[in-house]
C-alpha positions, 0 to 999 in steps of 0.5 A, spaced: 101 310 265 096 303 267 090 307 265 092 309 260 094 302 257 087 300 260 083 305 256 087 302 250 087 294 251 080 294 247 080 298 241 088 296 239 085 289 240 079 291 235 085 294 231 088 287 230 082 283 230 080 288 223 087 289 220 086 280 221 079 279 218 081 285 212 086 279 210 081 273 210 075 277 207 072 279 200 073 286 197 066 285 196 065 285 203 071 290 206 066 296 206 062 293 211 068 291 215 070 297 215 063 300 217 064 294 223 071 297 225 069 304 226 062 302 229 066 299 235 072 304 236 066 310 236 061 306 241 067 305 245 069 311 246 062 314 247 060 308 252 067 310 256 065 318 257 071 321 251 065 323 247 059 329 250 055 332 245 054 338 250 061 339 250 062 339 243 056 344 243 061 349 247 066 348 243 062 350 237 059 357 242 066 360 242 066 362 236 072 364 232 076 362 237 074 354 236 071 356 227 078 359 226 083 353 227 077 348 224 078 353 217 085 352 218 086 344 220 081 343 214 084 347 209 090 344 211 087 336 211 086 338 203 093 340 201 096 335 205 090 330 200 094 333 195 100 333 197 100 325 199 097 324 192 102 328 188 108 325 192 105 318 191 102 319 184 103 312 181 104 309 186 100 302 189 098 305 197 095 298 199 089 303 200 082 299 200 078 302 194 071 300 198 066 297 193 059 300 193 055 297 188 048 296 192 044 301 197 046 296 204 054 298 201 052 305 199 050 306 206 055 302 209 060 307 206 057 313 209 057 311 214 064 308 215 067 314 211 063 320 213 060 320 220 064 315 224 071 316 222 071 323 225 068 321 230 072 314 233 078 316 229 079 323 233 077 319 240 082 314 239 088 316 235 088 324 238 085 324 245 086 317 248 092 316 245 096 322 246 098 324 252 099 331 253 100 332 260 107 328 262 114 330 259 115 331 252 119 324 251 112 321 252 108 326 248 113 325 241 113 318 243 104 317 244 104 321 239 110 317 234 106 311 236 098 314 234 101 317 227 103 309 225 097 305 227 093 311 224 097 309 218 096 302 219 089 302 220 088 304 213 094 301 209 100 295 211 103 298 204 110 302 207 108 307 201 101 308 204 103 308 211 107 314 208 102 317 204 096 317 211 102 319 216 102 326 211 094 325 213 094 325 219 099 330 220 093 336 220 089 333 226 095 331 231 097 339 230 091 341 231 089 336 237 097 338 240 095 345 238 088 347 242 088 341 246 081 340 244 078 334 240 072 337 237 077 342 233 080 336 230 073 332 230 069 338 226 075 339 221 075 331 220 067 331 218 068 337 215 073 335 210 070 327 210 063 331 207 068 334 202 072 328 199 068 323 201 061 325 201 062 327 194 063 320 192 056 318 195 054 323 191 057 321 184 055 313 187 048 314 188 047 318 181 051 314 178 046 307 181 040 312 180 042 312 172 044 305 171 
């Protein structure tokens, strides 16, 4: 286990560092905070040797054996989307609303919500933090520990921390599930594409007509 809280002693120091500086910083600045954050959790983990293009390429070669359970965590991200906002419809989640009003922002805010997330999130809170080959006792427990701090890294609000945790649920299956990261990550981009790439969309026309 002491390699393992090796691997995690940077990226849970990241976390706290973010989760401090969200408290201090204006909400006109949190989408580059937030652009920040991932930036350092995704270099971290691809400096380390979690992350190989070569890899995720086999991955994508199996065919329906890897595509199959991509459709279903994506599909399955969606509904619990959905699920989270009906169940909390109403509520204050705590969840940040990034403020995009210039181009430097907008970029900011692809980058932190649509190519980075799957990367760095599925690297950290899936393959470095759940551990798959000891005793089911430390398996619930890593993977307890993974859901909340994912939960955390979003929202201090107990209500949004309920609302991420249905989140998360998709990926952790899908990770416990295949055993293979760049399942969860290709459903997570997938699904940012989806939700948060038509966001950029709107934003964008939204500047071009303004």
């Amino acid at each position: 286990m002491s390699k393992y809280i090796r691997r995690l002693v940077f990226p849970l120091l990241w976390v706290a560092a973010f989760l401090y500086a969200g408290t201090r910083i204006k909400p006109a600045d949190y989408v580059y905070l937030n652009c920040l954050y991932y930036l350092g959790i995704a270099v971290y983990f691809v400096s380390t040797g979690s992350f190989s293009i070569h890899e995720w390429l086999r991955s994508i070669k199996k065919g329906k054996k890897f595509w199959i359970p991509v459709f279903i965590t994506a599909v399955a991200m969606l509904i619990a989307v959905i699920l989270a906002d009906w169940v909390f419809r109403g509520v204050d989640t705590g969840i940040a609303m990034l403020q995009v009003r210039n181009v430097p922002q907008l970029i900011a805010f692809c980058i932190s919500t649509i190519l980075l997330p799957p990367l760095a999130e599925e690297l950290f809170f899936r393959k470095a933090m759940i551990v798959t080959d000891r005793s089911k006792v430390v398996l619930c427990a890593t993977v307890i520990f993974s859901m909340i701090l994912y939960a955390i890294t979003h929202t201090l609000n107990i209500f949004g921390i309920l609302s991420v945790l249905i989140w998360s649920l998709p990926f952790t299956f899908a990770y416990l599930k295949t055993k293979d990261v760049y399942v969860s990550m290709t459903a997570h981009f997938i699904t940012n594409i989806i939700g948060n790439g038509i966001d950029a969309v709107m934003i964008l026309i939204y500047m071009l007509s303004a």
